[in-house]
N, C-alpha and C positions, 0 to 999 in steps of 0.2 A: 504494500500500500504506500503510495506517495501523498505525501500532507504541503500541500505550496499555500503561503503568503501571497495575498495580492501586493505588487509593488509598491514597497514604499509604506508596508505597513508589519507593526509586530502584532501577530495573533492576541497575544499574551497580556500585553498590554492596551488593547483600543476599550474602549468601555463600554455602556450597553446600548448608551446614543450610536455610536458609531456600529456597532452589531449587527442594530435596528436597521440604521440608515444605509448600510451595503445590501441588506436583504431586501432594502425595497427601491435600489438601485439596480438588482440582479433583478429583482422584477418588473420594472418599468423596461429594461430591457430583453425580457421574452424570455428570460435564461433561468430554467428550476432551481428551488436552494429549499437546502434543509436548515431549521434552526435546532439546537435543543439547550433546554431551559433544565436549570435546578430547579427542584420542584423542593425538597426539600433535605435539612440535613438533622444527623444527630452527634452529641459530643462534639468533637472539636475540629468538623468538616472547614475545609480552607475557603470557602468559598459562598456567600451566602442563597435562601433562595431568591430570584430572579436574575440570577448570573446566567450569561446567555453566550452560543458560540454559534456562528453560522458556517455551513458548508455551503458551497456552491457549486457551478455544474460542473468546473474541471478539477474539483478538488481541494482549491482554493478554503482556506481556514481562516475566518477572525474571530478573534476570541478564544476564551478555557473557561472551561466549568470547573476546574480544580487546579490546572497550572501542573497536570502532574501526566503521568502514564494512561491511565484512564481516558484521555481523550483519544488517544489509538482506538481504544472500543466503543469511543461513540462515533468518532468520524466514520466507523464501518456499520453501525447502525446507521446513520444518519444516508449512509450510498445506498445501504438498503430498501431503506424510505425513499430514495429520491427513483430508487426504481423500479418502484410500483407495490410496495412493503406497506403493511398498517404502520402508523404511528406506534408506537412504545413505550413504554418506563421501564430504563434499565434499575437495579439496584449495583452498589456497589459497597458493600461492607466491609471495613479495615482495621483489622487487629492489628497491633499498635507492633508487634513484631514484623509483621510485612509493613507496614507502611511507606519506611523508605523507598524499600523495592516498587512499590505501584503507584508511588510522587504522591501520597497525604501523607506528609510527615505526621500530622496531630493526629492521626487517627480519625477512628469516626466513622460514621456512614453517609450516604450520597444519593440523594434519588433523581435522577435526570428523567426530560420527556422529550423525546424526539420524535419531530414530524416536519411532514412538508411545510414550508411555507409558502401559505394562501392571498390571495384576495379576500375580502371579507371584513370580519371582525379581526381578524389577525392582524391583517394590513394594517387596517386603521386604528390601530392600537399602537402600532408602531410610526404612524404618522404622530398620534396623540404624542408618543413620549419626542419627538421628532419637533413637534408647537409647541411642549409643556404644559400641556392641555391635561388637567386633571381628568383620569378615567380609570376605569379598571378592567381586566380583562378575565374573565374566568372561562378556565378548562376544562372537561371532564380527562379527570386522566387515570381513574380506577375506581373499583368497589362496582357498584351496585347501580352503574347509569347505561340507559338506553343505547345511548352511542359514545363511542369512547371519542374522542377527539373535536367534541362538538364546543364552539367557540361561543361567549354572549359577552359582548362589551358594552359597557355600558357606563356612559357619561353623566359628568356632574350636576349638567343640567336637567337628568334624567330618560334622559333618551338611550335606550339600547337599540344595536344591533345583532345578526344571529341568534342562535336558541340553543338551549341542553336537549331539545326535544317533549320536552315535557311539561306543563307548565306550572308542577308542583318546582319542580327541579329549576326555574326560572326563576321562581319567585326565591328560592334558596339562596341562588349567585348572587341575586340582587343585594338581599342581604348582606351575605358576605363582602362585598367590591363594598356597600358600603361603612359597613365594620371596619374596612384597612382605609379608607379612603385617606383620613386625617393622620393614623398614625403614620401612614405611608411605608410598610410593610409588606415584600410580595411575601407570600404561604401558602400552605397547604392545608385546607378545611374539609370538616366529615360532612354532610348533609344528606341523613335518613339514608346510611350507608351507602354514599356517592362520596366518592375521593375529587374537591376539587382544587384546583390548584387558583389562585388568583394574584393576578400580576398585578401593580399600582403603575400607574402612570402619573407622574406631578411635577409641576413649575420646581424652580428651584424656591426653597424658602427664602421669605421676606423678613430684614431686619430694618424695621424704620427708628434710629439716631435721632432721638429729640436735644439739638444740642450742636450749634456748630464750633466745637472747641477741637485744641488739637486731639484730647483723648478721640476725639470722632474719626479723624484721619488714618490712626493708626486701627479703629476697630475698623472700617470702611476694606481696610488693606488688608488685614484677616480674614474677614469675613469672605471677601470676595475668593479666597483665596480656599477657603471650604465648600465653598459651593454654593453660598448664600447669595441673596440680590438685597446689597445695602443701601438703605433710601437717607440721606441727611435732610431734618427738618430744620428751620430756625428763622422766624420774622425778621430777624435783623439783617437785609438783606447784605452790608457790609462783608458780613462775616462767611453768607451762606455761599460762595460760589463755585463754580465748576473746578476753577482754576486750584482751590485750597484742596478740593476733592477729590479727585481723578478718580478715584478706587469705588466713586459710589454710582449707583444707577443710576440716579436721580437726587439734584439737590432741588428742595424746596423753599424758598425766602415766602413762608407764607405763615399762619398762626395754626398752630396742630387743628384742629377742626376742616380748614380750610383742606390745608394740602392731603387730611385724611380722607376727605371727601372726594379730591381729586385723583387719590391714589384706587379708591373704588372700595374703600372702608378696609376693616380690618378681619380678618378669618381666622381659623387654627391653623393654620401653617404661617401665621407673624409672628414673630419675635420682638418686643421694645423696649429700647435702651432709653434710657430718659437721665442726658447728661447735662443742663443745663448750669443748675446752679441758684438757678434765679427764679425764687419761688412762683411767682407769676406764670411763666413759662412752664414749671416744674407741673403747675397745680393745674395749667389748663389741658397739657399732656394727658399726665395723670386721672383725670378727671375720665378721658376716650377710654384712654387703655385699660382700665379696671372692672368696669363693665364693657368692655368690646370679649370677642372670642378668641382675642390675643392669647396664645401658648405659654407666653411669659411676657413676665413686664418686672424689671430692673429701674432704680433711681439711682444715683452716684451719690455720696456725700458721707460725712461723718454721724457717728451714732447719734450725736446731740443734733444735729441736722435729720437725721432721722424722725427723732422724737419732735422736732418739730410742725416735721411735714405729714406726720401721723393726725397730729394734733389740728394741723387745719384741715386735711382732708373730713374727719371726723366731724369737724363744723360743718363740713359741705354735705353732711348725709352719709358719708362710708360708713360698715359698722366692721366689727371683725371680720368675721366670714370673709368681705371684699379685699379687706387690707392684708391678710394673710397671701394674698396672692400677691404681692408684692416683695420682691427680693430686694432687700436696704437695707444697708451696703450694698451696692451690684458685685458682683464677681466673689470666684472663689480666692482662698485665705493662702496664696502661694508667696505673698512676701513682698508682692510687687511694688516698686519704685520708680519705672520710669514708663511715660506713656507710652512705650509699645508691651512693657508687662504687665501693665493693667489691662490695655486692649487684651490681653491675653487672658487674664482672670474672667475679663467678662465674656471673653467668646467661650472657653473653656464651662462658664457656668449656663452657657445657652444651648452648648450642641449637648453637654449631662441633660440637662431638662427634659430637651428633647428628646435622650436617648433612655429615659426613666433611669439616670443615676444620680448619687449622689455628689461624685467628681472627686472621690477618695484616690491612697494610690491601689493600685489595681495590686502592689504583694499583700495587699491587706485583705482584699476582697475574694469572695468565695466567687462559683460558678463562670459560667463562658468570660471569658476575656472577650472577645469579636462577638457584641450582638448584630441581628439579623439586619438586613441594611435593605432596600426594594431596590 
């Protein structure tokens, strides 16, 4: 078996935009391609599920579902599918003594699904992650379902396309795609013993920077740098411009109301830093972000600055409940001093959030080191 890179590219390394985006280049131009997807893992799999590898008609490889040996047995599953083969779910289970020999060092198990790739809900699933277009796509890829390989994608605005066949089993996906939607987690779910697998498709997440100070420059150039879309706000148009910025999306010279209206509000997949300083500012921020469906919401300032900003919020109607969602002090207790190590406290304390930890160090901590990623 021959395994050829298309030029000019590492398998190994493209990621799942780029996956996506070869596989619905190979089909825009006429030419068959198999993808196969982890569907899921267990113990200390290298690889999360939604990691994805396309084969294509001459062989051609981007991408690894494990970065290890095992892709030899899917790339020959995957020719089998492309030549006229049902779709699949290989297993691949690894005792910690062979692992070296078959490339998962950590051990672990692997469940990959290989099939053609389609037209359909497939396709545009792959365009969605392709726009950033929130959606999800669900599988059927074992147990107990009518047709095994049957596609239902279905978007945020509530629109599906394709079907499980069934329309208990529709009504199931739906559920599910919307279960992961916010956490943004592809997986593997049981429904009335049907194995399905559901992929997330989503924007990169939003960090809207109430504050044009230098800490904002340096979080703006982290963040960007994670895979976030950093927004800087700040009426003071002085201070707010493109030119201090570079690293952010979008600067706003407008008063948080304003520019959050113009941003198209706030959802669970935003993040908000609120660095100001200047109670005014602080409190009109503060005021969106607490009742918005913001993920998290951060203030900067000292403890007695703290207690003070408690104290007028609380005049303005907050009770506990609402203030408790408030992180103040922002960022995690690493010691930092200078503004790119506090930018670093505070991203540090926004991707844990995100990722339900707590941002300890990790010799201390029990269970998976690498949680699941979409």
């Amino acid at each position: 078996m021959r395994i050829r890179h298309p030029e000019g590219a590492s398998g190994a390394k493209r990621g799942v935009t780029d996956v996506l985006g070869q596989l619905l280049a190979w089909t825009a131009a006429g030419a068959p391609a198999a993808v196969a997807t982890v569907v899921d893992v267990r113990l200390s799999a290298p690889r999360p599920p939604g990691t994805r590898m396309a084969v294509g008609p001459e062989g051609q490889v981007v991408g690894a579902v494990t970065g290890g040996c095992v892709e030899g047995a899917v790339v020959l599953a995957a020719e089998e599918v492309l030549a006229g083969g049902a779709p699949r779910l290989l297993h691949f289970g690894i005792a910690d003594e062979e692992a070296w020999g078959v490339g998962l060092p950590c051990g672990g198990e692997v469940d990959v699904w290989v099939e053609r790739f389609t037209a359909g809900p497939l396709a545009s699933y792959a365009a969605c992650v392709r726009d950033g277009e929130r959606a999800a796509l669900v599988t059927a890829v074992g147990g107990d379902v009518p047709r095994l390989g049957a596609h239902l994608l279905v978007r945020a605005d509530g629109t599906v396309e394709g079907g499980l066949a069934e329309p208990w089993l529709d009504a199931a996906a739906v559920r599910c795609a919307e279960r992961r939607w916010w956490n943004e987690h592809s997986g593997t779910e049981e429904a009335d013993g049907a194995q399905l697998f559901v992929a997330v498709a989503a924007p990169r997440p939003r960090l809207l920077i109430f504050g044009a100070i230098d800490f904002a420059a340096q979080l703006c150039a982290l963040a960007r740098g994670a895979g976030w879309r950093p927004y800087v706000i700040d009426p003071r148009a002085r201070f707010a411009t493109e030119e201090r910025f570079p690293d952010a999306e979008r600067v706003l010279a407008q008063w948080p109301q304003a520019a959050v209206e113009q941003l198209g509000g706030i959802d669970r997949a935003t993040s908000i830093a609120v660095l100001t300083h200047d109670p005014k500012l602080d409190d009109a921020a503060l005021l969106l972000a607490l009742r918005s469906d913001a993920s998290y919401v951060g203030a900067m300032g000292s403890r007695r600055t703290q207690e003070r900003r408690l104290t007028r919020l609380r005049a303005l109607g907050f009770d506990d409940d609402e203030l408790e969602r408030l992180s103040a002090p922002i960022g995690l207790d690493i010691g930092a001093l200078t503004a790119e190590e506090t930018a670093l406290s505070i991203m540090a304390e926004i991707v844990a959030q995100r990722r339900g930890h707590e941002g300890g160090r990790l010799r201390n901590a029990a269970g998976r080191i690498h949680g699941a990623a979409r």
